[in-house]
C-alpha positions, 0 to 999 in steps of 0.5 A: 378039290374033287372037279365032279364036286365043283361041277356040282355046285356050279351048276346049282347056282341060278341063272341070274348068279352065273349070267353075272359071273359070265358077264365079268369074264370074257365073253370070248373065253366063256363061249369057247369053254361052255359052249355045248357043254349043256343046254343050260349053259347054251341057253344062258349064253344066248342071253342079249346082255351077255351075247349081244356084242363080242370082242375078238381082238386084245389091245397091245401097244403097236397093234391090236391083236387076234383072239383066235390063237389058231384056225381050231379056235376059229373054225370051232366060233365059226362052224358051232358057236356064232351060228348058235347065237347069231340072232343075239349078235349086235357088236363084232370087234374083229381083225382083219385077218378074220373079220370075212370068215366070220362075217360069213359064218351066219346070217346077223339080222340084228348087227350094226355094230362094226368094228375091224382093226389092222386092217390094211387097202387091200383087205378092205378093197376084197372084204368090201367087194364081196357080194355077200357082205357089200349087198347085204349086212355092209348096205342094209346093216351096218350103222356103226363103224370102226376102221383101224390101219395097220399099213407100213409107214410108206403105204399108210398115206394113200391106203387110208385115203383110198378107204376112206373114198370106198367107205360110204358106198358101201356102208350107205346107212353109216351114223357114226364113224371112227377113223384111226390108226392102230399105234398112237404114231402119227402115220395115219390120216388123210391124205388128199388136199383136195376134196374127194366127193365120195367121201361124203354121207348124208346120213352120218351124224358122229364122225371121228378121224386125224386128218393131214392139215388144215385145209382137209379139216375145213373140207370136212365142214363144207356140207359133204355130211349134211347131217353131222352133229359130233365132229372130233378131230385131230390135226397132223400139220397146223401149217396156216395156208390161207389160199388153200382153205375156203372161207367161212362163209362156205362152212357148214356148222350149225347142226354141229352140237359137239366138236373135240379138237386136238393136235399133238403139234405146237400151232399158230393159227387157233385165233386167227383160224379156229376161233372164227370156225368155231363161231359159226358152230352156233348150237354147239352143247359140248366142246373139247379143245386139246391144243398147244398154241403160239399167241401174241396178245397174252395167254389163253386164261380163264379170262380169255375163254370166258370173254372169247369162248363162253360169252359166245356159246350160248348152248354150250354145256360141256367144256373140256380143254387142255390148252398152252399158250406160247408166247416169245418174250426177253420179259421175265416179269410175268406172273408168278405160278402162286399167283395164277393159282389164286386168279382161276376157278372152276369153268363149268364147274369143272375144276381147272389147273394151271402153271406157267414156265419162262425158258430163258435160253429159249426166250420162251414163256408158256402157259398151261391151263387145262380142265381136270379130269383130263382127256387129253391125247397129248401131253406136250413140254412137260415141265418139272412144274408138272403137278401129277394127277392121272391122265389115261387118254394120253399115249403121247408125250414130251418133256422139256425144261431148262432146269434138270429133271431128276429121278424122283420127277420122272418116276412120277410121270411115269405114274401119272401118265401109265398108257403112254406110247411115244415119249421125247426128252429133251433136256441139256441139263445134268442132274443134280442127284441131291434130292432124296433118291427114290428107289422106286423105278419109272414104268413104261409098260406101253412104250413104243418109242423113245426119242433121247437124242436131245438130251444130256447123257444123264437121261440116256442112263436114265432109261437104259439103266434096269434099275432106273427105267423097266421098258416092257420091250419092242421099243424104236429107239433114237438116241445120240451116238456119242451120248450112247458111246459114253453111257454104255462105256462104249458098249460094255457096261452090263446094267443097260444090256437088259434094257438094250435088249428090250429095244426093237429098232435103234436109230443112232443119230451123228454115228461115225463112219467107221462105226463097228455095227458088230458091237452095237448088235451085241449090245442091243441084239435084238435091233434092227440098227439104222 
């Protein structure tokens, strides 16, 4: 087709067609290419709908990425374009590494909206103390605010701890508040155990952040946000310390009206800890709860949380959970999976499923109930009495059963978990390989991590294996060496060398001493091997 013709017809649609068709194309992308191109086309680019929030970053797996594939494209944004349609700006999504020169390159009187990602202390530390930015958009602006860090392991601790004490005297009108880390991988949180002062507001209303242990959550209720109504919280280490945590009576709940929970670690303290915590939470209208839980007086039901939540929460409208509960026992005559079925209906009118599995090598029961749709972030001890569905939220999981999980099963959660990040197996049992084989192979395209090292040999071949597993590459793998050895038939078998070199880091646990690193970098010869 002649390109003069399809400028033609192009330009003869109205505006109201091609401000839907820039709507549904990247705004990015629409503004790079059109731009100056003619007045109309500036003219509709200007529209709020269309130019009021702009996303200069992508999102991969391990860390969100720039945009901006080289300085001519940012210069071209920076020195022509958002100048151009700054006073329509409201949203930037930026990553660090441009986020000043584009915060500079126009005045914004209507941005409030902020998000930066990958960023680490020391950028924050010198894009906070510019006195252009700090005395002007950051302090009189900016309401909204989205921190991603993207520190190495070591340092991540302390930088975010760091931020979080420079974050409110900077942004002094913050409402809302997001905290996190730019993988699914659990080295971001707070890190301090005692309570830092300047990491208070008496404006913020939503604040969402992962914090190291119980008694920095409590630190976070002790009346430091005054004005606090949506907490949302995930918990990194659930250890029950009490001499560390103030007392209830010291919290300051009641203006909560909405409070998630998570923790992507089994846990014994939600009776004895949260229960009391959320009591206090009076106006409370909606809830989340996303925990795994030992219990010593029966499972977490319906039952239990009409009679220990519901019953309580007067104001409550909105309930979404997804909860196990553990309980050690020798006893196998407990309910039956068909039966539970018929026991439960709908909270909330929400629907709700449920399933329960007895491990006798483990003397372990477990009870998994849950609201569906799910918005879990976590999907722990995934059993083969896993019933599928789709669950988006989750980026971690794990999978652990006594019986042997076969090919067709995994396949399905791979399917019905598609955004997962970080994945543990751990399973002693062989496979049987007697059910119908289905050719269909497991996809992980968001894979970052892979932990196999507790596992029978069939499951290491299992995701190594091209034609069983597709990883989509830059994966941390741990594995056991001798599982390893045998599978690969000590580093020679050629159906695994496509998967092995998708693999980025490689930690091999009870390796020999004498170990030949010459074979193991030929067979995974794009790893770093530990």
């Amino acid at each position: 087709m002649n390109m003069e013709y399809s400028t033609v017809e192009f330009n003869d649609l109205s505006d109201e067609i091609l401000l839907i068709i820039f709507k549904n194309l990247d705004n990015f992308d629409v503004l790079y290419s059109l731009h100056n191109v003619n007045k109309r086309f500036n003219r509709i680019m200007r529209d709020p709908i269309f130019a009021s929030s702009l996303n200069f970053v992508k999102w991969s797996p391990r860390k969100f990425l720039s945009k901006f594939s080289s300085d001519v494209t940012l210069n071209r944004f920076r020195l022509q374009i958002l100048p151009d349609i700054s006073p329509k700006i409201k949203w930037f999504h930026l990553d660090a590494s441009s986020a000043k020169r584009v915060l500079l390159a126009a005045d914004y009187p209507n941005l409030y909206g902020l998000g930066l990602y990958n960023i680490k202390e020391k950028t924050a530390r010198r894009l906070f103390i510019d006195t252009r930015l700090s005395s002007g958009v950051f302090k009189n602006q900016i309401t909204t605010l989205i921190i991603t860090m993207n520190e190495r392991k070591n340092d991540n601790l302390l930088a975010s701890m760091k931020i979080c004490t420079r974050v409110f005297s900077v942004f002094i009108n913050l409402t809302y508040f997001k905290l996190t880390e730019s993988s699914c991988e659990d080295i971001f949180r707070l890190m301090s155990s005692f309570p830092i002062w300047r990491f208070s507001s008496s404006n913020l209303i939503v604040l969402n952040i992962k914090v190291q242990s119980l008694s920095q959550f409590v630190y976070l209720l002790d009346g430091r946000f005054s004005q606090l109504q949506t907490l949302v919280v995930d918990v990194v280490n659930t250890v029950f310390v009490r001499s560390l945590l103030l007392s209830n009576d010291k919290l300051k709940t009641t203006n909560l009206k909405c409070f998630v929970l998570s923790c992507g670690w089994e846990m014994s303290s939600f009776e004895e800890f949260f229960l009391p915590i959320i009591y206090g939470m009076t106006n409370l209208e909606e809830l989340g709860l996303y925990v795994t839980t030992y219990v010593d007086n029966g499972f977490i039901d319906e039952n239990y949380l009409k009679k220990n939540l519901l019953n309580r929460m007067s104001q409550l409208n909105i309930f979404q959970f997804d909860i196990r509960s553990l309980i050690i026992t020798n006893q196998m005559d407990l309910p039956l999976n068909k039966d539970i079925d018929k026991t439960f209906i709908d909270v909330h009118s929400r629907k709700t499923i449920s399933y329960f599995d007895f491990f006798p090598v483990r003397k372990l029961a477990q009870y998994h109930f849950y609201s569906y749709p799910s918005e879990t972030p976590y999907y722990l001890n995934i059993t083969n009495h896993f019933p599928g569905g789709l669950f988006e939220y989750v980026r971690k999981i794990s999978l652990y059963d006594e019986r042997p999980f076969e090919h067709n099963f995994l396949v399905q959660v791979s399917r019905s978990l598609p955004f997962v990040q970080h994945l543990s197996l751990t399973n002693h049992q062989q496979q049987k390989r007697e059910e119908s084989y289905n050719s269909s192979i497991a996809k992980y395209n968001h894979l970052i991590f892979l932990d196999i090292e507790d596992a029978h040999d069939d499951y290491v071949e299992e995701f190594l294996s091209s034609t069983n597993t597709y990883l989509n590459g830059n994966i941390n793998l741990v594995v056991n060496y001798n599982s390893l050895k045998r599978v690969t038939s000590n580093f020679t078998r050629d159906n695994m060398r496509l998967n092995c070199s998708k693999i980025e880091h490689i930690c091999i646990l009870d390796k020999p001493n004498n170990l030949n690193l010459d074979l193991i970098r030929d067979y995974f010869p794009f790893a770093f091997t530990r």
